[in-house]
Each structure stands twice: as C-alpha cells, then as structure tokens.
BAVEXDO-730000 format. One line per 4 residues: for each residue x, y, z of N, C-alpha, C. Coordinates in nm, 4 decimals, decimal comma. Layout:
<sites>
X:Y:Z:X:Y:Z:X:Y:Z ~ ...
</sites>
This chain:
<sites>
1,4262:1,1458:-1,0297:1,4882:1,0958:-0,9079:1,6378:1,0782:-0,9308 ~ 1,7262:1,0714:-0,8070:1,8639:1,0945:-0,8617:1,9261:0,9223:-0,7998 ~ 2,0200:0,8956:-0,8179:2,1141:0,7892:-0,8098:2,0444:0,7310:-0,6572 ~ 2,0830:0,8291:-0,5739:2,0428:0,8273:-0,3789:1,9413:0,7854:-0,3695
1,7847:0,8288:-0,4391:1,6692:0,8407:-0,3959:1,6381:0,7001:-0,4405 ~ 1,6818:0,6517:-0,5426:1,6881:0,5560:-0,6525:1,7453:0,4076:-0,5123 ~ 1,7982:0,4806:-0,4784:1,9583:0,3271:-0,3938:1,8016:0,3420:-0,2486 ~ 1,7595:0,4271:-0,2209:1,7044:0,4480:-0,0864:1,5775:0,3654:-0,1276
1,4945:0,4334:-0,2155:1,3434:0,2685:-0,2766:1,3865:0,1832:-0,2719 ~ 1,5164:0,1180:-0,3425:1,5511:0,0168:-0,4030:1,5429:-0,0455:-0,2313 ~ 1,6190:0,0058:-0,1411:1,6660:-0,0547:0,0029:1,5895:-0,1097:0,0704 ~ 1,4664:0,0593:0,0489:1,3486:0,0266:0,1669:1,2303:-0,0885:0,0832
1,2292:-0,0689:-0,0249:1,1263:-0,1938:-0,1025:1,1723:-0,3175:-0,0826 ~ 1,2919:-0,3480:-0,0701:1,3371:-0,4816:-0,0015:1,3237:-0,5243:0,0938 ~ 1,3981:-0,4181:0,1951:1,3254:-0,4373:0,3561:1,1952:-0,4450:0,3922 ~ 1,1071:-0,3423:0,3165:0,9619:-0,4047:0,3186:0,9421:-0,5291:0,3207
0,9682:-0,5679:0,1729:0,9211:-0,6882:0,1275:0,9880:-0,8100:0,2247 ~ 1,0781:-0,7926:0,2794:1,1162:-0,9074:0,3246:1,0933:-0,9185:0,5034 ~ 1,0663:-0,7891:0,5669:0,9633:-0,8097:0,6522:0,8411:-0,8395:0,6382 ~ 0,7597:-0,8416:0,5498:0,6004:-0,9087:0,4839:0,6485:-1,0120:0,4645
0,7695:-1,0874:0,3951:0,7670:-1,2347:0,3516:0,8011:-1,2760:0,4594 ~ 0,8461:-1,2413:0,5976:0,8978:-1,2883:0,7027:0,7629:-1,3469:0,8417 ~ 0,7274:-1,1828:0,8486:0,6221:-1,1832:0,9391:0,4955:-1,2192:0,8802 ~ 0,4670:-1,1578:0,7992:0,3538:-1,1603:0,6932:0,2835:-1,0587:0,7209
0,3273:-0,9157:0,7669:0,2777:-0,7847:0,7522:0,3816:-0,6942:0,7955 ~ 0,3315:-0,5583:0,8016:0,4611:-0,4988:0,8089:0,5398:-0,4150:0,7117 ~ 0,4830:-0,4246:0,5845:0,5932:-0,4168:0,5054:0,5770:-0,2735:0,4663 ~ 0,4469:-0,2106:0,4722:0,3910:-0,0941:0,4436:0,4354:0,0263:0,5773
0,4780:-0,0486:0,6541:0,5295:0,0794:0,7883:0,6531:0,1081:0,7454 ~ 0,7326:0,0192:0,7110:0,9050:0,0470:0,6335:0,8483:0,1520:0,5064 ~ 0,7808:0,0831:0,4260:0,7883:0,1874:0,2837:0,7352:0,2630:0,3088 ~ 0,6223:0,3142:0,3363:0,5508:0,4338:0,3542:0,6168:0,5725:0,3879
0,6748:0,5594:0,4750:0,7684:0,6816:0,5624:0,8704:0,7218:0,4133 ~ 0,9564:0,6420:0,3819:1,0483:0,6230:0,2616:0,9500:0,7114:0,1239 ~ 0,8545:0,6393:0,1103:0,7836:0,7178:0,0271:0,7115:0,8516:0,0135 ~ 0,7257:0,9056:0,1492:0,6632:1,0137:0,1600:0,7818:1,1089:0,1650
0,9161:1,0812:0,2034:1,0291:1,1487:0,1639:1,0689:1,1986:0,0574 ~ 1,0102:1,0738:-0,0227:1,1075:1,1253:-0,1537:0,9855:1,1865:-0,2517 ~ 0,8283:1,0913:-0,2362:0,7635:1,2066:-0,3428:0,6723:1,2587:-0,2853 ~ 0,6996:1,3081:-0,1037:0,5968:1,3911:-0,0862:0,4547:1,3469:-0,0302
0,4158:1,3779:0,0357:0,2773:1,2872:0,1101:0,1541:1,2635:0,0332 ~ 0,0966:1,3665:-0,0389:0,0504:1,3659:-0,1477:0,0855:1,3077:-0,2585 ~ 0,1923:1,2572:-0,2903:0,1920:1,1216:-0,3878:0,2501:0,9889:-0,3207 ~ 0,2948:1,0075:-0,2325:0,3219:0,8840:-0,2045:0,1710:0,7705:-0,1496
0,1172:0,8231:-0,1122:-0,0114:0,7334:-0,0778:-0,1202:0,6797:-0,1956 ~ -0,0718:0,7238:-0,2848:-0,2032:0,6477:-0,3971:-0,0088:0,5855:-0,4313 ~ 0,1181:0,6334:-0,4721:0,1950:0,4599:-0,5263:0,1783:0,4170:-0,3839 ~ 0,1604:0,3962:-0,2687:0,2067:0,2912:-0,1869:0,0507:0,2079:-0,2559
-0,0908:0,2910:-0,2536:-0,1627:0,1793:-0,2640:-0,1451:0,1247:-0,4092 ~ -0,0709:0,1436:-0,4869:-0,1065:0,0609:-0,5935:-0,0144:-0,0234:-0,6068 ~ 0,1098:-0,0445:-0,5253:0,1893:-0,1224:-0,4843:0,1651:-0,2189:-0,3940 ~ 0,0266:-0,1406:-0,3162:-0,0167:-0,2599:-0,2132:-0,1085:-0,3648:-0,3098
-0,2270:-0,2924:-0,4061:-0,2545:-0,3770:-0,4773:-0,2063:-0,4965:-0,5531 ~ -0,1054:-0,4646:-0,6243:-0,0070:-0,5795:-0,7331:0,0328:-0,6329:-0,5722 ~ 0,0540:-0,6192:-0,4846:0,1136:-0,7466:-0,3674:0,0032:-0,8148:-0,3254 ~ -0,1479:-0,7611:-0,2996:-0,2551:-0,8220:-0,2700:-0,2901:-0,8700:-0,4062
-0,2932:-0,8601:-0,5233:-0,3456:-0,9083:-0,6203:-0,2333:-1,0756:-0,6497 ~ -0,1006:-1,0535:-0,6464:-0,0584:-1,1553:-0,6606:-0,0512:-1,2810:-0,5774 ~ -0,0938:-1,2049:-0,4575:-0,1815:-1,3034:-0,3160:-0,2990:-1,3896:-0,3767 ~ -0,3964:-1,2913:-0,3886:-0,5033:-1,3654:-0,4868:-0,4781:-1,4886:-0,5997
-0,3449:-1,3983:-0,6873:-0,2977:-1,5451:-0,7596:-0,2395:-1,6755:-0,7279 ~ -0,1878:-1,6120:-0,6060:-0,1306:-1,7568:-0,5683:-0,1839:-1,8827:-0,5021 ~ -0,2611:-1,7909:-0,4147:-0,3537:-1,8705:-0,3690:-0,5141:-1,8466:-0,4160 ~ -0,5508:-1,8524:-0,5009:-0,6498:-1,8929:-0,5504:-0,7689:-1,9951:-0,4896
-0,7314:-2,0994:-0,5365:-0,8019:-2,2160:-0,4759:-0,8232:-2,2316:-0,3395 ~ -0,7775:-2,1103:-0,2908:-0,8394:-2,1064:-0,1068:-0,9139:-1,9821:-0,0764 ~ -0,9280:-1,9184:-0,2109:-1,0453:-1,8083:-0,1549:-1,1790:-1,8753:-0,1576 ~ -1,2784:-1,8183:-0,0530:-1,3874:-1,8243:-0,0257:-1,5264:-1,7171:-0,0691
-1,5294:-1,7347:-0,1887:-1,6300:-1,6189:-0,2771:-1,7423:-1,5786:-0,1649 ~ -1,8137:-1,6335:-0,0670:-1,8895:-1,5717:0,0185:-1,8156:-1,4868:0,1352 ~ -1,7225:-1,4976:0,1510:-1,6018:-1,4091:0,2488:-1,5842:-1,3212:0,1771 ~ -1,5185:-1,3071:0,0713:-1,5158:-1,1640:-0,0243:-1,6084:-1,1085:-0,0338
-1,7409:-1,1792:-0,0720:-1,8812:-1,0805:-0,0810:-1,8900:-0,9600:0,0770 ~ -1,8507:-1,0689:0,1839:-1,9037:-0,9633:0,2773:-1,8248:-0,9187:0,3373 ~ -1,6759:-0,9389:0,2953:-1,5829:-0,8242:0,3202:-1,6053:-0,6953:0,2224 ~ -1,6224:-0,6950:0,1045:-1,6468:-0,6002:-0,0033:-1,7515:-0,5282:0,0613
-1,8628:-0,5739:0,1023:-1,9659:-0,5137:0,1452:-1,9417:-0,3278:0,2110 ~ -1,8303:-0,3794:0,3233:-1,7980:-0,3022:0,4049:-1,6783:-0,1886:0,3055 ~ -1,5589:-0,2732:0,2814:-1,4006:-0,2620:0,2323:-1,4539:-0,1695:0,1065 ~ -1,5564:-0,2084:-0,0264:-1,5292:-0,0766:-0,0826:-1,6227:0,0613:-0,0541
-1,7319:0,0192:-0,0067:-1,7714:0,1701:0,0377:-1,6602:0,2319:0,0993 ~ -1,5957:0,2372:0,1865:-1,4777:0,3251:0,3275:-1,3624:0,3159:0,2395 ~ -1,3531:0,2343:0,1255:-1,2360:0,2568:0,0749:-1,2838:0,4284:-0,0242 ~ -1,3870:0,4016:-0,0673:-1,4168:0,5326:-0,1793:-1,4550:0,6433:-0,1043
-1,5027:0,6068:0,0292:-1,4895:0,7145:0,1298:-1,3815:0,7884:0,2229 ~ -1,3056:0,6787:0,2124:-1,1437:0,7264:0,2054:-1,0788:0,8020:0,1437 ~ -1,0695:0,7653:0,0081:-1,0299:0,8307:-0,0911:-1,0874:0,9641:-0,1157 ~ -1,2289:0,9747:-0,1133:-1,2486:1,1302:-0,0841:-1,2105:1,2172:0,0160
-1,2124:1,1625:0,0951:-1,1640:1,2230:0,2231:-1,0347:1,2714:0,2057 ~ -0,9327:1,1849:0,2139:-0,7938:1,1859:0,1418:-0,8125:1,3256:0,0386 ~ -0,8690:1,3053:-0,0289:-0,8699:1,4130:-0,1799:-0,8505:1,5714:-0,0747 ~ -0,9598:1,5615:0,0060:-1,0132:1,6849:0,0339:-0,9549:1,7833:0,1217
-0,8374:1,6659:0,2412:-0,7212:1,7439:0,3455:-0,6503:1,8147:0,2701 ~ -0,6068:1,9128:0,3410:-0,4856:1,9876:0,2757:-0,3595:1,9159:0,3165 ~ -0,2710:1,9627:0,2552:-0,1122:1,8464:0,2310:-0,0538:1,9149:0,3485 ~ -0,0899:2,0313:0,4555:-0,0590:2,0268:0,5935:-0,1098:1,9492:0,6902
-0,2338:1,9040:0,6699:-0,3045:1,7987:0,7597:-0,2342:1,6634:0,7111 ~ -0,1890:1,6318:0,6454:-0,1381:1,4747:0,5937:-0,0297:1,4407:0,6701 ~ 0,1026:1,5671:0,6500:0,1986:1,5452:0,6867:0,1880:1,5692:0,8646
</sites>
C-alpha cells in the first residue's frame, strides 16, 4: 500500500469508528466502501469482518457482566448456521457479482 491508501484507512477507520462511538452503528457503511477500493471486493469483506470481530469482541469485554448466556444461546442458534452459510455463499459468487 502506498503513503495515500495508507492516509485514506487511516481517515476512513476513524470516521468509522467515531460514527459507531457516536451513534452506536454505522461504522461499517463508512469503511466498507473504503475497503473495497483499496483491496478489492474480494478481500475486503473477510478484513472488514475480522475488524468487525476485535470491535464486537471488545464489546463483549467490556461489558461482560451484562451478557445474558441464555440470549447468546438463542441468538447463536440462528447467527452461526447463516453465518457459515454466508460464507459459502460468499466463497462461491464470482468477483463480478460482488462488485
């Protein structure tokens, strides 16, 4: 990546982030677009999700003591089947259908 592409993440990961710390969503419509510019639609969607993870995971850390272990059970229920059915799906478009 060069100096530009470098100054343009740096911009839009802020603006993300600080529309999510503002509104409290949001932040993934700013980066996403940004990310698919610079590495392409086909990689930008597995880093946005693993960027979404470490932001949902440090959610989890922070607030801790207010999750509800029977709410997770039956959100999971649903959330990882369609997530791994996602992901195949995802696998299987061609990078003209994405964009």
């Amino acid at each position: 990546m060069q100096v530009s592409e470098w100054t343009l993440m740096f911009c839009a990961a802020f603006a993300s982030s600080t529309v999510a710390a503002i509104a409290g969503t949001g932040g993934g419509i700013i980066l996403l677009p940004v990310l698919g510019m610079v590495f392409g639609v086909r990689n930008a969607v597995p880093i946005y999700a693993v960027a979404q993870l470490i932001g949902n995971l440090s959610r989890v850390g922070f607030n801790r003591t207010q999750i509800d272990a029977k709410v997770v059970r039956w959100f999971a229920i649903g959330a990882i089947p369609f997530a791994v059915f996602g992901a195949w799906v995802f696998t299987r478009i061609p990078d003209s259908g994405l964009s």
